[in-house]
TORNU-161737 format. One record per atom (N, C-alpha, C): residue in one letter; x, y, z. Coordinates in steps of 0.1 Angstrom, whole numbers, padded with zeros to 4 digits, always signed. Example, Ala and Ser with C-alpha at 12.3 -4.5 7.8 and 13.67 -1.06 7.14 Angstrom:
a+0132-0057+0078 a+0123-0045+0078 a+0132-0033+0078 s+0128-0022+0071 s+0137-0011+0071 s+0129+0000+0079 
This chain:
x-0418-0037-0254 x-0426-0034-0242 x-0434-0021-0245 x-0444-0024-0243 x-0454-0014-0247 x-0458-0006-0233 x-0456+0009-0233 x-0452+0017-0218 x-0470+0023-0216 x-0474+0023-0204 x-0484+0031-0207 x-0484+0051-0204 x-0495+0052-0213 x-0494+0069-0214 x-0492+0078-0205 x-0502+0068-0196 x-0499+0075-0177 x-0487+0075-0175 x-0479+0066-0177 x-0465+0067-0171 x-0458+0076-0176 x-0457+0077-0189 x-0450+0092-0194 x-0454+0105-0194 x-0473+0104-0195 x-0468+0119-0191 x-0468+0118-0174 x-0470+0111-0167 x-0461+0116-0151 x-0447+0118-0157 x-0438+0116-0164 x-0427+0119-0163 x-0424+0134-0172 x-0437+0136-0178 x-0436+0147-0189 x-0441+0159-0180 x-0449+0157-0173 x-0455+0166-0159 x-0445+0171-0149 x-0441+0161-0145 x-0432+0168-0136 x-0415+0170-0139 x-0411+0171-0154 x-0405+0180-0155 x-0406+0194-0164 x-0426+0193-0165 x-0426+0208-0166 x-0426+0211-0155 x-0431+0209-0144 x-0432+0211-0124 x-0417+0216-0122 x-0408+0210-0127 x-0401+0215-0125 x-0390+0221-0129 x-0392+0226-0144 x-0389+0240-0149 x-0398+0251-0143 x-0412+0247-0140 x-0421+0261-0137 x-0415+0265-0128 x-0408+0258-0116 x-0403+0261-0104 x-0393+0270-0101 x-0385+0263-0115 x-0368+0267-0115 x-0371+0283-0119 x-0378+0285-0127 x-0384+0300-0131 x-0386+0306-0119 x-0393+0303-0111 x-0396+0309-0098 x-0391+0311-0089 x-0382+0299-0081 x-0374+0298-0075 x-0366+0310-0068 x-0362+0313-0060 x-0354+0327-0052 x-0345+0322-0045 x-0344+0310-0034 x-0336+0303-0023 x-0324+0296-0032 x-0317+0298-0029 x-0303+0292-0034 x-0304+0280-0036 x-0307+0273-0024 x-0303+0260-0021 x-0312+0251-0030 x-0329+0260-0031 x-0334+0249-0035 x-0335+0252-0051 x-0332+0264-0056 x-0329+0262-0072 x-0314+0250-0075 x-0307+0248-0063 x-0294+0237-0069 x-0301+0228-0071 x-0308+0221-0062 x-0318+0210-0060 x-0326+0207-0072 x-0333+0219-0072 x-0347+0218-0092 x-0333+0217-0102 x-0320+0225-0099 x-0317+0221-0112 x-0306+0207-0111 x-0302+0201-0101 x-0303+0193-0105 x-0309+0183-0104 x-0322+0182-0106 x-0338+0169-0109 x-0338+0174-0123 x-0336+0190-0127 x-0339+0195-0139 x-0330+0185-0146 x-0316+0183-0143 x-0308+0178-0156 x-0309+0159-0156 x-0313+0157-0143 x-0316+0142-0143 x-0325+0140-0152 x-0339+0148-0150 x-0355+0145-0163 x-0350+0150-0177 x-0344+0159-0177 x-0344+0160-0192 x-0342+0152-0206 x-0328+0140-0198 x-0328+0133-0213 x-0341+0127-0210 x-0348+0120-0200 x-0360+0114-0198 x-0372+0116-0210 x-0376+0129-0203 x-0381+0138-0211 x-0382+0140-0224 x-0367+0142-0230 x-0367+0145-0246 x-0367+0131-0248 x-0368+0121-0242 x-0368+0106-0251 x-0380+0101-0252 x-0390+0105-0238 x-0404+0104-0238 x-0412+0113-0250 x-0404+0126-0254 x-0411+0130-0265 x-0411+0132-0277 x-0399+0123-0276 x-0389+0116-0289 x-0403+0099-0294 x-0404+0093-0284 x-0412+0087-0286 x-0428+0088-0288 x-0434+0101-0282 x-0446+0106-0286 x-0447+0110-0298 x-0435+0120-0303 x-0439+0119-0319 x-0438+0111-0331 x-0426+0097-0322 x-0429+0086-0330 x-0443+0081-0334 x-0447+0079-0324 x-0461+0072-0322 x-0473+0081-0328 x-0475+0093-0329 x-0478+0104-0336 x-0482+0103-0353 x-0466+0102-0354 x-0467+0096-0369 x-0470+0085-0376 x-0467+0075-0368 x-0473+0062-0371 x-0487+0063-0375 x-0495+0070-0366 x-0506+0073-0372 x-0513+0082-0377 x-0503+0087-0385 x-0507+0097-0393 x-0502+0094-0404 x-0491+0086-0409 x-0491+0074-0416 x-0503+0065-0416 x-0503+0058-0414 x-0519+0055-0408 x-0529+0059-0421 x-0534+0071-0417 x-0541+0078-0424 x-0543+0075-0441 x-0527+0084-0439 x-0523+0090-0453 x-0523+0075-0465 x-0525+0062-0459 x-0526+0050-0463 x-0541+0055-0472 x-0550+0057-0468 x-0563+0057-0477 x-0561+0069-0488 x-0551+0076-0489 x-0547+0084-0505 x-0543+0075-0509 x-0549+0069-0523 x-0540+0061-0534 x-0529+0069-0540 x-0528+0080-0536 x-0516+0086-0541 x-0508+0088-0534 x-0507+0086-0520 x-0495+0086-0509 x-0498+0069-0503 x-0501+0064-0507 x-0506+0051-0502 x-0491+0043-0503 x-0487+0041-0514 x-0478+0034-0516 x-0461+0043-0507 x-0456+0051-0507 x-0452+0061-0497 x-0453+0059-0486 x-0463+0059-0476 x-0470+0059-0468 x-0467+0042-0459 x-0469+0033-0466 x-0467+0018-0462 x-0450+0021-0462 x-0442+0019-0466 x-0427+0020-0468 x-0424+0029-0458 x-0428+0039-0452 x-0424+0047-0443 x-0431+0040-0431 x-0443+0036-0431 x-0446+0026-0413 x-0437+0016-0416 x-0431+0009-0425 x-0423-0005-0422 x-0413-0002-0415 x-0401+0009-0421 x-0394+0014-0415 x-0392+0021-0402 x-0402+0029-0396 x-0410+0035-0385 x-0411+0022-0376 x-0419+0011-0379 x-0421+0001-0372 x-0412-0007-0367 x-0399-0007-0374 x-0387-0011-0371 x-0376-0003-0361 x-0376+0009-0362 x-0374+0018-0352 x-0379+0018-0338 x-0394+0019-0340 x-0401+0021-0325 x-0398+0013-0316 x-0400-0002-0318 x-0388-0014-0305 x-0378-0007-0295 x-0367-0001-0304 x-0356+0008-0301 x-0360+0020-0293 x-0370+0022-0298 x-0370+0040-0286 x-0377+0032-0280 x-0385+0028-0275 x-0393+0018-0263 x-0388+0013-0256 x-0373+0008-0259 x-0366+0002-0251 x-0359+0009-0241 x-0352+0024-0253 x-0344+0030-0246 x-0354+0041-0234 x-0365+0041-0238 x-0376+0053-0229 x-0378+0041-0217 x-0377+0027-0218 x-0383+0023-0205 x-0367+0021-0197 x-0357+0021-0206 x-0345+0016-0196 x-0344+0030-0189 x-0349+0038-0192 x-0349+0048-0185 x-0358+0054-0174 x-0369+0048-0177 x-0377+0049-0167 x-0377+0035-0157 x-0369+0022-0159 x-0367+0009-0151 x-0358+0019-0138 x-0362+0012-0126 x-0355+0015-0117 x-0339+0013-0113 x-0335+0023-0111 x-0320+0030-0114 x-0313+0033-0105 x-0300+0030-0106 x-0290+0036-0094 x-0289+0048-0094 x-0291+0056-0080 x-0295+0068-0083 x-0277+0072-0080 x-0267+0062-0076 x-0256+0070-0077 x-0246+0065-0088 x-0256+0066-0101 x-0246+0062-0117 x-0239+0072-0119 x-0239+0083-0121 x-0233+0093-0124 x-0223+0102-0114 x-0223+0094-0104 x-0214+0095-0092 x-0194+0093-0099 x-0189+0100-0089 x-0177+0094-0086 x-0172+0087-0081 x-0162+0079-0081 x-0160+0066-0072 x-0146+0066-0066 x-0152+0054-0054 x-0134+0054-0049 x-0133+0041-0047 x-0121+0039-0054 x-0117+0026-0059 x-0106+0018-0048 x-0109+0007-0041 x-0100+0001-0034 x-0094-0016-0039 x-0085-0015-0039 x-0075-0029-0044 x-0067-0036-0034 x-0070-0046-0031 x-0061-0049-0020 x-0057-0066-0024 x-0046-0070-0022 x-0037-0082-0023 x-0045-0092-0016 x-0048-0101-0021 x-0054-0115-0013 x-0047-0128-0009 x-0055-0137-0010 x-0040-0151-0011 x-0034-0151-0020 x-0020-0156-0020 x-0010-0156-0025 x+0003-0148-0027 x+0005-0142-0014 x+0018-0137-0012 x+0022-0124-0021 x+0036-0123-0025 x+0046-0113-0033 x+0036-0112-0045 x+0029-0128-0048 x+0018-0125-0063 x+0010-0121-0064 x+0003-0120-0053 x-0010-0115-0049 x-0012-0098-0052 x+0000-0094-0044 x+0005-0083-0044 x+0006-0075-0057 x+0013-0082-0066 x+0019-0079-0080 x+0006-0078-0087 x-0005-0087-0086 x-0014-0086-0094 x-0024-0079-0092 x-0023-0072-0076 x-0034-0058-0068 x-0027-0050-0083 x-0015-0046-0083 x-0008-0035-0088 x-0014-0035-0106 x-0011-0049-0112 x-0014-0051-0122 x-0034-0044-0123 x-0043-0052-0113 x-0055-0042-0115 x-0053-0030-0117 x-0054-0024-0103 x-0049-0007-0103 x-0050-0005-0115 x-0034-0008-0122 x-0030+0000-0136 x-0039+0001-0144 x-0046-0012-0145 x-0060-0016-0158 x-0069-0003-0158 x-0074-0003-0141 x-0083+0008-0136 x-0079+0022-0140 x-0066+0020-0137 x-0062+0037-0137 x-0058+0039-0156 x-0055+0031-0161 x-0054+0031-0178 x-0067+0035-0186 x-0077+0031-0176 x-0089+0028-0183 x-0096+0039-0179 x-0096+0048-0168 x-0106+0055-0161 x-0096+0073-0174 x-0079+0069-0176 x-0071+0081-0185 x-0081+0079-0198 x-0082+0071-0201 x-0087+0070-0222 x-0100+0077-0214 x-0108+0073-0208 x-0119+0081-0207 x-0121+0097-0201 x-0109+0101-0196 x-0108+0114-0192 x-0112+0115-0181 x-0111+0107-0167 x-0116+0107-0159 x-0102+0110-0148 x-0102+0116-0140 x-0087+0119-0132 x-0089+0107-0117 x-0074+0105-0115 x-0070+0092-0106 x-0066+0100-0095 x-0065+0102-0085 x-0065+0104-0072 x-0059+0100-0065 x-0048+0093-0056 x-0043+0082-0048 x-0047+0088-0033 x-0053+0083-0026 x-0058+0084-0013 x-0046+0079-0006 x-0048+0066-0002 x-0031+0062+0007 x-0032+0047-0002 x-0015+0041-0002 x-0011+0033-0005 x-0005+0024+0003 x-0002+0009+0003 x+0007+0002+0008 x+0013-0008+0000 x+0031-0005-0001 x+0032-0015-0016 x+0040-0025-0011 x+0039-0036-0020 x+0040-0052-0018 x+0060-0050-0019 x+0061-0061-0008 x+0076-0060-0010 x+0082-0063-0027 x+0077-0070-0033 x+0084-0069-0041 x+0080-0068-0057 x+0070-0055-0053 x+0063-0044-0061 x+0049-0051-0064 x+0040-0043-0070 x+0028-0043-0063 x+0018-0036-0054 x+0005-0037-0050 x+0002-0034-0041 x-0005-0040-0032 x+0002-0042-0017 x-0011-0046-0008 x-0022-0045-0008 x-0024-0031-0007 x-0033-0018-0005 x-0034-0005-0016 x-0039-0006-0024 x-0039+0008-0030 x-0053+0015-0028 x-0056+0027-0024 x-0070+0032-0025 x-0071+0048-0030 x-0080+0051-0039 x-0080+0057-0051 x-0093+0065-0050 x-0094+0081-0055 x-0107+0087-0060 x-0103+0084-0075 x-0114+0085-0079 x-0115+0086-0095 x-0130+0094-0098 x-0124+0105-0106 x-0135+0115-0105 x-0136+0115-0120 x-0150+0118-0122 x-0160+0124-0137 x-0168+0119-0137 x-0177+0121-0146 x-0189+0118-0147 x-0191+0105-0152 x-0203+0097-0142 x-0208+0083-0143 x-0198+0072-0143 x-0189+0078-0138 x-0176+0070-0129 x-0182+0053-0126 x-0188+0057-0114 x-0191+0046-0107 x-0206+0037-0116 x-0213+0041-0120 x-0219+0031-0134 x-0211+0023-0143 x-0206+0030-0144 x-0191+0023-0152 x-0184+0010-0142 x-0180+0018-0134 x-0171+0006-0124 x-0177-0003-0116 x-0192+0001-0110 x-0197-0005-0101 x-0196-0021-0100 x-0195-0029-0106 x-0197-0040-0112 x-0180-0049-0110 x-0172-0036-0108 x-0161-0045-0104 x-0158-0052-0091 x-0168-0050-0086 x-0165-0052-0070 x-0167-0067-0065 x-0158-0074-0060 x-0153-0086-0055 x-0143-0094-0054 x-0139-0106-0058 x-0125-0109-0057 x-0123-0114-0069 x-0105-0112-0075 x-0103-0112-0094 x-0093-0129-0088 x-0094-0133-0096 x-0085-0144-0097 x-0076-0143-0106 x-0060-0146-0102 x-0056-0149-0114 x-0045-0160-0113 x-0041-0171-0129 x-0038-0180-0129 x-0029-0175-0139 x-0010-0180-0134 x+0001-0172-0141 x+0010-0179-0135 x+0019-0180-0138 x+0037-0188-0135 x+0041-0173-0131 x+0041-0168-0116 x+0047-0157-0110 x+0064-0154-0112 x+0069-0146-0112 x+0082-0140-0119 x+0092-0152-0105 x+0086-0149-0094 x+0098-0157-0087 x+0095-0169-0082 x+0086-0177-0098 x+0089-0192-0096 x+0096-0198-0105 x+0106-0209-0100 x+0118-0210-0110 x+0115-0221-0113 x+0103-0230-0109 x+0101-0242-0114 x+0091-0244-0125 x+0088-0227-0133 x+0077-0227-0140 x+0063-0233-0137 x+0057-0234-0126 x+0046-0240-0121 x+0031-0227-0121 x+0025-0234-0125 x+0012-0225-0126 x+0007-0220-0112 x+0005-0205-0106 x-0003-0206-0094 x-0013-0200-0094 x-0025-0197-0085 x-0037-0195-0085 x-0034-0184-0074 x-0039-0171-0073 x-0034-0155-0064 x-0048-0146-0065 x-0050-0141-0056 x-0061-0137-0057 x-0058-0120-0051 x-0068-0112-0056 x-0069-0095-0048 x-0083-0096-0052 x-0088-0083-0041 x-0102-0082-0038 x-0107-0064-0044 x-0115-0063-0051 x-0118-0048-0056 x-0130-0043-0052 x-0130-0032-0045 x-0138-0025-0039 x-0143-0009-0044 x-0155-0007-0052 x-0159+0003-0059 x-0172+0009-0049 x-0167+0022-0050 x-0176+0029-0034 x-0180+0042-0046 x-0195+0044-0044 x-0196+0061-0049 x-0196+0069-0039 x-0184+0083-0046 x-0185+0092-0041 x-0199+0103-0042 x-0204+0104-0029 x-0214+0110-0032 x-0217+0121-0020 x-0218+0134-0030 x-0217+0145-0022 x-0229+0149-0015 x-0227+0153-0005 x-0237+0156+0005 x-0240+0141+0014 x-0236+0132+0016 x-0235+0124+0018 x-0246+0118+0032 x-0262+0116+0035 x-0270+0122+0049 x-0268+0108+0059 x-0260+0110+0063 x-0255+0096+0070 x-0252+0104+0085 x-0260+0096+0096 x-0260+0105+0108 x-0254+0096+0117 x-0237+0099+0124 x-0227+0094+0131 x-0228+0106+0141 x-0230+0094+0155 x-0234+0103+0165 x-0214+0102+0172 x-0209+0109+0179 x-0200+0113+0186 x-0199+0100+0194 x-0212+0092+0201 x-0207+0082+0208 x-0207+0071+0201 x-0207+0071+0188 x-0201+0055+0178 x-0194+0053+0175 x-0182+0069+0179 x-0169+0067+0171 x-0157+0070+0183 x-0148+0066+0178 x-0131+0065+0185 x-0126+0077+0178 x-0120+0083+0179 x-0108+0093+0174 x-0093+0088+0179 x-0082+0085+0171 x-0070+0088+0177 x-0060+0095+0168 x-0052+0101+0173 x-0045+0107+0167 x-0029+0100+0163 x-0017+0099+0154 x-0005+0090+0160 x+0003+0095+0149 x+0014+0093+0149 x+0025+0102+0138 x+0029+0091+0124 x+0018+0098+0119 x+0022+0091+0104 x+0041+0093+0099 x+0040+0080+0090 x+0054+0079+0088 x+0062+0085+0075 x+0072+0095+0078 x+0075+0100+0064 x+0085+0096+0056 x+0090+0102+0046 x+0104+0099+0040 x+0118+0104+0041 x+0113+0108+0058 x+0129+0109+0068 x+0133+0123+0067 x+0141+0125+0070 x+0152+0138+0066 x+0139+0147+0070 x+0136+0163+0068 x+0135+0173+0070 x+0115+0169+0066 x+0112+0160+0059 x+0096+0154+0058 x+0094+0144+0068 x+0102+0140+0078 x+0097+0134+0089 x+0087+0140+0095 x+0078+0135+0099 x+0059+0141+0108 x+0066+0141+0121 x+0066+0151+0127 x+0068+0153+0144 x+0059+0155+0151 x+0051+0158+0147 x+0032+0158+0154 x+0029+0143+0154 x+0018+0144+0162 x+0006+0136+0162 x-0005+0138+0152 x-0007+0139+0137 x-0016+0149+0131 x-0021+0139+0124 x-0020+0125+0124 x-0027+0117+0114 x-0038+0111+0123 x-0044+0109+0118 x-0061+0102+0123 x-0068+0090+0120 x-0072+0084+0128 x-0079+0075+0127 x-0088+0073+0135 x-0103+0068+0125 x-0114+0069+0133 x-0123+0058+0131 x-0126+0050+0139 x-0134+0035+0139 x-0146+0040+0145 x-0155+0034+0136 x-0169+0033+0140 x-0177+0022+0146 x-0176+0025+0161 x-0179+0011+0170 x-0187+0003+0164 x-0198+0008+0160 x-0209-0005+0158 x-0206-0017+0147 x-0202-0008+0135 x-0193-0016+0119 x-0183-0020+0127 x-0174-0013+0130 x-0160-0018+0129 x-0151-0013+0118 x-0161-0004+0109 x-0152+0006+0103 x-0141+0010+0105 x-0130+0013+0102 x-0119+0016+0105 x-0117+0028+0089 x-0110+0042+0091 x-0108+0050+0083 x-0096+0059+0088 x-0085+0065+0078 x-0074+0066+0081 x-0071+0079+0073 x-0067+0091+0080 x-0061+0099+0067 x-0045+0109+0076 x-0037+0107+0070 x-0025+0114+0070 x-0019+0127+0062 x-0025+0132+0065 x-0024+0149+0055 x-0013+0155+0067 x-0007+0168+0064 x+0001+0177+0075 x-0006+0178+0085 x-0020+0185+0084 x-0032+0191+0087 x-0038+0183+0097 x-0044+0179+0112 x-0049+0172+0117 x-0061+0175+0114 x-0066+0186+0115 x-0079+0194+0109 x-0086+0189+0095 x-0076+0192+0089 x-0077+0185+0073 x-0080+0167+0077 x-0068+0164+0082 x-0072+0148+0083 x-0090+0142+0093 x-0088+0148+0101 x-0099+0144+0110 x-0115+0149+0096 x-0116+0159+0090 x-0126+0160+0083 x-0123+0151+0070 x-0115+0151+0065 x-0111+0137+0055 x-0122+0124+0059 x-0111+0118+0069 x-0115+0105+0077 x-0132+0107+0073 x-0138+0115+0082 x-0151+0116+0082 x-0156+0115+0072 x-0152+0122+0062 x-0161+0121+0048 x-0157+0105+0041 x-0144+0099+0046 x-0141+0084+0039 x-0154+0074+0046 x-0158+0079+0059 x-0164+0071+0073 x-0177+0072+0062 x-0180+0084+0061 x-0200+0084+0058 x-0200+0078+0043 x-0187+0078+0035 x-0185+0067+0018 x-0186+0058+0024 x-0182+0053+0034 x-0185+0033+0038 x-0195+0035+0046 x-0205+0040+0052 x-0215+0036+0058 x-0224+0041+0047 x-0223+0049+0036 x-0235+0047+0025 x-0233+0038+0021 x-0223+0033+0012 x-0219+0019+0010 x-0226+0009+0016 x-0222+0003+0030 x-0227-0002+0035 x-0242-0008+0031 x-0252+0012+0038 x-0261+0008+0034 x-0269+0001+0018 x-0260+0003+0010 x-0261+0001-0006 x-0260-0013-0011 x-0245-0020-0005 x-0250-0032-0001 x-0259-0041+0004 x-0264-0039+0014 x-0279-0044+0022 x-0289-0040+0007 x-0292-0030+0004 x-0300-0031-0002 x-0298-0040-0018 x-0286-0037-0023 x-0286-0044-0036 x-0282-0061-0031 x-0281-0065-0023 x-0284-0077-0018 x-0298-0084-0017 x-0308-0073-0010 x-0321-0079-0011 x-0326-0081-0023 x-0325-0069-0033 x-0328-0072-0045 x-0321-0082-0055 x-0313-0085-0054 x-0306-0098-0063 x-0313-0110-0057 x-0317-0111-0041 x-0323-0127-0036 x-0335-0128-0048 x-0340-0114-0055 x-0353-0120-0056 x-0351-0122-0076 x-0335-0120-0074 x-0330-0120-0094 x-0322-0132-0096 x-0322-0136-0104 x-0313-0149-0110 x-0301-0144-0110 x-0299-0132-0116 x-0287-0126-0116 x-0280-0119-0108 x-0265-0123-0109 x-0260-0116-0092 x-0255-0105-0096 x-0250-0099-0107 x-0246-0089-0111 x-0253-0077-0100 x-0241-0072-0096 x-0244-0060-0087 x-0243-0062-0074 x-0250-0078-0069 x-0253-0082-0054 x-0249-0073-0041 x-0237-0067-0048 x-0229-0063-0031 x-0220-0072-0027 x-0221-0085-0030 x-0210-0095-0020 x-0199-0091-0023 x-0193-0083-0015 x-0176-0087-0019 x-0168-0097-0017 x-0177-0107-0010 x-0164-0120-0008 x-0168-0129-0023 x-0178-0126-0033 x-0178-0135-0046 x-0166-0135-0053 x-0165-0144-0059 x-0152-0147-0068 x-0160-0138-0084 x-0159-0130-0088 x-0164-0124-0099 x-0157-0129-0113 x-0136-0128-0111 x-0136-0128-0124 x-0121-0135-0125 x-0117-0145-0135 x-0106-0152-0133 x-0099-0147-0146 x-0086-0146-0142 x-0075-0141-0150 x-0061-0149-0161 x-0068-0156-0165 x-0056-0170-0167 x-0049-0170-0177 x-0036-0164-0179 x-0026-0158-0184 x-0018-0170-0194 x-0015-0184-0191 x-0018-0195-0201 x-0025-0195-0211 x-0034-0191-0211 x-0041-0197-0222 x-0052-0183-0227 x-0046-0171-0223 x-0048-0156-0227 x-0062-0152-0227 x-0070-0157-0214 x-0084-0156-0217 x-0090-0153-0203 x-0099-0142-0206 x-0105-0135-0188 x-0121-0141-0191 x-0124-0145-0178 x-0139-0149-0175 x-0143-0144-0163 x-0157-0141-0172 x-0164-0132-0155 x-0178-0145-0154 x-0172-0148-0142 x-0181-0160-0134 x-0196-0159-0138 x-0202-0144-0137 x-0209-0140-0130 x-0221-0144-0144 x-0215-0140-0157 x-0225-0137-0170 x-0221-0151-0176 x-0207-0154-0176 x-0201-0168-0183 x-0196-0162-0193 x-0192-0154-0189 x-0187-0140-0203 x-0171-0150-0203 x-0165-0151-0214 x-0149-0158-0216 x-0146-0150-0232 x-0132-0140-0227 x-0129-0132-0236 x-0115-0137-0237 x-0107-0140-0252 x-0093-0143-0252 x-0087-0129-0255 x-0085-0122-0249 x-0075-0107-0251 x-0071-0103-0239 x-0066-0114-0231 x-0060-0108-0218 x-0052-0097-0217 x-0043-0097-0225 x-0034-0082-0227 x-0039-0077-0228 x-0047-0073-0240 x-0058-0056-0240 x-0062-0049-0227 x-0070-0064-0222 x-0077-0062-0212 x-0072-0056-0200 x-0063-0060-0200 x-0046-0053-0186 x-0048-0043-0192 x-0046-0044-0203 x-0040-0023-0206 x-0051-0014-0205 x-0064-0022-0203 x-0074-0009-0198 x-0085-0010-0209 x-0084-0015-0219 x-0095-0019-0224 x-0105-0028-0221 x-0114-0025-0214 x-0127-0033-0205 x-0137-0024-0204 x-0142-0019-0219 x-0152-0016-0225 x-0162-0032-0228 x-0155-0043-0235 x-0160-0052-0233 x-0167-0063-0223 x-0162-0058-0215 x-0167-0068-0204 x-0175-0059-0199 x-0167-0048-0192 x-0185-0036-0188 x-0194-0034-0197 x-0198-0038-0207 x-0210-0035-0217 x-0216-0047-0213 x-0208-0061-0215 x-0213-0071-0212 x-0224-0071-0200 x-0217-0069-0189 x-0225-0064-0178 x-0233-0057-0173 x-0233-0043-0176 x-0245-0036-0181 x-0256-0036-0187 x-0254-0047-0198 x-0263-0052-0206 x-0270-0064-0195 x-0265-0067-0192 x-0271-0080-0185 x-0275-0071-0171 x-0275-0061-0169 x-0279-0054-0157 x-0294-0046-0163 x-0292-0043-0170 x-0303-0033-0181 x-0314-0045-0180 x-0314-0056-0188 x-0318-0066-0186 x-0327-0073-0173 x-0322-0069-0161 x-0326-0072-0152 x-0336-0062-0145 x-0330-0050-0147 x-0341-0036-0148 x-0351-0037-0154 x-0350-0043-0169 x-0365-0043-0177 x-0376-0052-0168 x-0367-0063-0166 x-0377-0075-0162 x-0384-0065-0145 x-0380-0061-0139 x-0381-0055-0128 x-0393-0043-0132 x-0392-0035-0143 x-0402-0023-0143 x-0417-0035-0153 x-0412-0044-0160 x-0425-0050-0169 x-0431-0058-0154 x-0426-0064-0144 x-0433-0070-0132 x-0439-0058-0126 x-0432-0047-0124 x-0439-0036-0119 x-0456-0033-0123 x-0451-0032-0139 x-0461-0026-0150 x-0475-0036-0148 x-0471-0051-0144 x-0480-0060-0149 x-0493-0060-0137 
């Protein structure tokens, strides 16, 4: 893809615009602001001028072709050069293709038990762990927000922060319903069953401008339940707050009703950005072959089938035999896969732009 000049230097422009600024700047607020645009343009920047000096040389190579004494030199160094440039062109436009602007976000991860009973449940838990195995090798920290566990282990409900950087780029892609196909521990007839849980990846994102007026919402207060003895809750201090128009529903149980009621709120404005995030990456998939990303969470994304030790994601036709790894948190493979096939759909999206 051949980018034009205009387009990089607008991107080479305005993040001198916005170093000149950051130099200047006095207001608190808005130097946080320049610097962070400052650290979003910069790898931009050094790749757009990673690529200008490519292109530089090439023709100046070029040149040095009409010395019969660098001539031969000269050719051997554009072949090589020419073979490279593809690669930075790719990586300078995946960067300039239009982008989630909450990749580098933190996320909050929800698991919840679908059809299939005690199994269902077992296999919520079995995610989780994948998630929470996967998010430790990367150094990212697990959070547990509130739980609810399956009678006979597992989870109904688990929901989760997971914080570090580009969290949710990473994860986003998990979101919908996992299949899995296994002879459950408490079937004694050895018979294959089909159990389903649903995964829900939300970015945390701070400052969050989402405007809930006083008359959309319910407040109640009710006595969350403890572990008896002397940690029994005797207040009313847990909260819950539904947002009439969604039907949101958001819950937090801290000591603190204070604490809880500001909680809730900040979980309320993560699902109504959400929300809005869905709507939009929905529109944009009607108009992509690829659903990667879509938003639906009622899709079937990815089947688990423990027989014959092999995970497929619906979505790419991706079929990997290393089910075990893959439980233990290794899903570097399959998120690359998808990424890649998302990167892919970004190119095509900025070359229709371009055209």
């Amino acid at each position: 893809m051949r980018l034009p000049q205009a387009r990089l230097d607008q991107v080479l422009d305005r993040f001198h615009e916005v170093e000149a600024r950051m130099s200047a700047a006095s207001d608190g607020a808005e130097i946080v602001r320049l610097s962070r645009e400052h650290a979003e343009l910069k790898p931009v920047a050094d790749a757009v001028m990673s690529l200008a000096r490519a292109r530089r040389e090439l023709e100046e190579l070029g040149e040095l072709q009409a010395d019969p004494e660098m001539a031969e030199m000269a050719r051997a160094e554009i072949e090589a050069l020419k073979e490279r440039l593809p690669e930075i062109e790719r990586e300078v436009a995946l960067m300039l293709a239009p982008r989630d602007a909450d990749e580098n976000a933190s996320a909050v991860i929800e698991v919840r038990a679908g059809t299939g009973g005690d199994e269902a449940a077992l296999f919520a838990g079995d995610l989780f762990r994948m998630y929470s195995r996967y998010a430790s090798a990367r150094g990212w920290r697990v959070e547990i927000d509130s739980v609810s566990e399956g009678e006979a282990g597992g989870y109904k409900e688990v929901i989760a922060t997971i914080t570090g950087h580009g969290v949710f780029g990473r994860l986003k892609f998990e979101s919908g319903v996992h299949r899995v196909q296994r002879v459950p521990v408490t079937e004694a007839g050895g018979r294959i069953h089909t159990s389903a849980a649903t995964v829900a990846v939300l970015p945390e994102v701070e400052d969050v401008e989402i405007e809930i007026r006083d008359a959309d919402i319910r407040v109640d207060t009710y006595r969350s339940s403890g572990a008896g003895g002397q940690h029994v809750n005797k207040t009313d201090s847990a909260v819950r707050i539904t947002h009439l128009p969604t039907g949101i529903v958001v819950t937090s149980s801290e000591k603190s009703q204070h604490v809880n009621r500001d909680k809730a709120m900040k979980n309320l404005r993560i699902r109504l950005y959400d929300l809005q995030r869905q709507e939009k990456d929905q529109a944009r998939a009607a108009a992509r072959k690829s659903q990667v990303g879509s938003g639906d969470r009622s899709e079937r994304i990815r089947t688990y089938n423990f027989p014959q030790g092999r995970v497929t994601d619906h979505r790419i036709g991706l079929t990997l035999h290393s089910l075990p790894q893959i439980l233990e948190g290794e899903l570097d493979p399959v998120l690359d896969a998808l990424i890649a096939e998302d990167q892919a759909a970004r190119l095509a999206d900025l070359e229709a732009e371009l055209a």
